[in-house]
C-alpha positions in Angstrom: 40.6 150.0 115.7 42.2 147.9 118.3 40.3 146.5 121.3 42.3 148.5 123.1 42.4 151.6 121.5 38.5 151.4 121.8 38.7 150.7 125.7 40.8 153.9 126.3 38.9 155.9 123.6 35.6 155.0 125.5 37.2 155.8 128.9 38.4 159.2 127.6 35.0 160.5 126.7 33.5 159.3 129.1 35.3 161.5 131.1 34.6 164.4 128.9 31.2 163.5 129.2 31.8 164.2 132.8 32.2 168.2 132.2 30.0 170.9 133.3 27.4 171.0 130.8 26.3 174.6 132.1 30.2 175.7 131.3 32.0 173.2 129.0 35.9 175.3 130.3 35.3 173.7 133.5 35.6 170.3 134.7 33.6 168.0 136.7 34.3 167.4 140.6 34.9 163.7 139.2 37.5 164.7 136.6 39.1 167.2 138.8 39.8 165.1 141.7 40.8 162.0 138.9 43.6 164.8 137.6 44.5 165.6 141.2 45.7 161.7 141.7 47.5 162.1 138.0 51.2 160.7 138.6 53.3 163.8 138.5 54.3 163.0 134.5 50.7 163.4 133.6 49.4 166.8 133.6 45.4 165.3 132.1 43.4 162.2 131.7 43.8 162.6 128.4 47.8 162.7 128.5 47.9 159.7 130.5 45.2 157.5 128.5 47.5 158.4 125.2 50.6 157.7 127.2 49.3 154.1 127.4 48.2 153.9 123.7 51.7 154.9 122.6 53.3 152.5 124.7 50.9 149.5 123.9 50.2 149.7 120.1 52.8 149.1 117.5 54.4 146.3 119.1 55.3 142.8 116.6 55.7 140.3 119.3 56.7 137.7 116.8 58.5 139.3 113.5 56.1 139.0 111.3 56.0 143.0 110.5 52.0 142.9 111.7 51.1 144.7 114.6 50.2 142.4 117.7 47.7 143.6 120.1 48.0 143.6 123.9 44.5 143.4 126.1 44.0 144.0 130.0 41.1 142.9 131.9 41.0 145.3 134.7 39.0 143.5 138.1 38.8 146.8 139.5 39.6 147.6 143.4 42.6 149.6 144.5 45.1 146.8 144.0 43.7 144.2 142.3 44.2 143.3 139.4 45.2 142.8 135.6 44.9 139.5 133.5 46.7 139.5 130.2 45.2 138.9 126.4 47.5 138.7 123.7 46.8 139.0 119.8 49.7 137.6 117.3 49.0 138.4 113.8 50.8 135.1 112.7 48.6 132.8 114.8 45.5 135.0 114.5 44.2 134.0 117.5 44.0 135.4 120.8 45.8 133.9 123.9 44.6 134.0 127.3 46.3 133.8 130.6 45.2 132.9 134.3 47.8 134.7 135.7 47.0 138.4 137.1 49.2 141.1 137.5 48.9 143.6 140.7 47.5 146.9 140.5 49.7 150.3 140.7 48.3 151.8 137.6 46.4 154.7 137.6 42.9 154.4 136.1 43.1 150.3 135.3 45.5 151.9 132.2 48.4 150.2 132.0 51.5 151.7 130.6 55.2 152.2 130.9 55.3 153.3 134.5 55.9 150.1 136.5 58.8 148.3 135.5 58.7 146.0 138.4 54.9 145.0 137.8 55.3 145.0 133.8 57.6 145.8 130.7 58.1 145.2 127.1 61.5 145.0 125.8 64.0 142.7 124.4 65.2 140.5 126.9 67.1 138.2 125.2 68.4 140.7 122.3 67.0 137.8 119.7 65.3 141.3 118.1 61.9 141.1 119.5 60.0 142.6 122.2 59.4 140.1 125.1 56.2 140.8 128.2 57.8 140.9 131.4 55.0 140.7 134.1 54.7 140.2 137.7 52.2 137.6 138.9 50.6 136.4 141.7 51.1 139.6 143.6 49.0 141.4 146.2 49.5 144.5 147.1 53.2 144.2 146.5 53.5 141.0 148.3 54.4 137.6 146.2 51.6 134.8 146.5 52.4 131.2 146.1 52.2 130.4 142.2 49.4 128.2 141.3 50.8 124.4 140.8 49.1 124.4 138.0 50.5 126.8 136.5 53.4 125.2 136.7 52.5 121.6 135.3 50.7 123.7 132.2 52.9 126.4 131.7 56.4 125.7 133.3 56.4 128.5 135.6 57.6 128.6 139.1 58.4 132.5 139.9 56.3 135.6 140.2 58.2 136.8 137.3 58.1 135.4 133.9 58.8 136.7 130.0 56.0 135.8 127.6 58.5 135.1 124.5 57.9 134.0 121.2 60.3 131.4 119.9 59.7 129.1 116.9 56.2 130.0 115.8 54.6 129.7 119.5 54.7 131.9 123.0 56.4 129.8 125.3 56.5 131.5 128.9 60.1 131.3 131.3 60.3 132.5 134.6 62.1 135.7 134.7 65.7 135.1 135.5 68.3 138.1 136.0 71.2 136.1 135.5 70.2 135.5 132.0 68.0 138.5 131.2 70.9 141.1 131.9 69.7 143.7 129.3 66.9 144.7 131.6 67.2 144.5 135.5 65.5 147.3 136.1 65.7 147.3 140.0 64.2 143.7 140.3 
C-alpha cells in the first residue's frame, strides 16, 4: 500500500470512527458539518478521499511501466500549505521539494479540483504525465520565489512542470507559450 493510500485510508476511518456509537445510521456533529463544506461534486467524505486516490495513484511519471507515487505534506491552516514528495520507480528514491503549494483543497486532500494550484497531464505531448504546481502562493497571492531556488533549481515563476527527461526530474518554469496543450485559465 502506498504512503498515500495509507494517509487517506487513515483519514477515512477516522472519520467513521467519528459516528454515533449509540446509532451507527447517524453521523457525528464533526462529520456532518465536514460533509456540509463538501464541494458540490462530492456528496461524502468518503467520495471525496477516493476522488483523490483515483486521481493520484497509477501515474508513471518516467515510462518505466511502474507506478510512481505522489506524497503531500499538508501544514494545516486554512490556506497554508502543501510541500511535494515524489517516488520514481526507476530511481527508487524519493525526491523532496522546498517549494509549497497554497491551500484550496478540502480536507488537506489534494485532487483534481484546482487546475490553477496543481495538475498532471502531458504538457509537452512527449507521452508522459508532467506536475504542474503553483508555488510560493498565499492565499491566492504570488510571493517572491526564493533565490535559491533559482540558483539550485532553475526556477523563476510561481509556476513550474516537474518533468522527467533523460533519466532525471528536471524542473521549468511553467510557460503558456510553450505548454499550449494545457492553459487551463492560467
Amino acid at each position: 500500500m502506498s504512503k498515500i493510500t495509507h494517509y487517506l485510508l487513515s483519514l477515512l476511518l477516522l472519520l467513521l470512527a467519528c459516528r454515533s456509537k449509540t446509532d451507527p445510521t447517524k453521523h457525528s456533529i464533526a462529520e456532518n458539518n465536514l460533509e456540509t463544506i463538501l464541494p458540490n461534486e462530492y456528496d461524502t467524505v468518503e467520495n471525496l478521499i477516493q476522488e483523490s486516490l483515483n486521481y493520484l495513484q497509477n501515474r508513471d511519471f518516467d515510462g518505466d511501466n511502474f507506478e510512481d507515487y505522489l506524497i503531500f505534506s499538508y501544514s494545516g491552516g486554512a490556506h497554508c500549505c502543501y510541500s511535494l514528495q515524489l517516488v520514481l520507480s526507476s530511481l527508487g528514491d524519493t525526491l523532496s521539494y522546498p517549494f509549497e503549494m497554497d491551500g484550496g483543497y478540502g480536507f488537506g486532500i489534494v485532487d483534481g479540483s484546482n487546475h490553477d494550484q496543481f495538475d498532471i497531464d502531458d504538457y509537452d505531448q512527449d507521452g508522459l504525465d508532467e506536475i504542474f504546481m503553483g508555488i510560493s502562493t498565499y492565499n491566492g497571492e504570488l510571493m517572491p520565489i526564493e533565490e535559491a531556488w533559482t540558483k539550485e533549481y532553475g526556477i523563476s515563476s510561481n509556476y513550474i512542470l516537474f518533468d522527467f527527461f533523460e533519466g532525471e526530474i528536471r524542473l521549468l518554469d511553467y510557460n503558456p507559450k510553450l505548454h499550449l496543450n494545457k492553459t487551463k485559465n492560467r
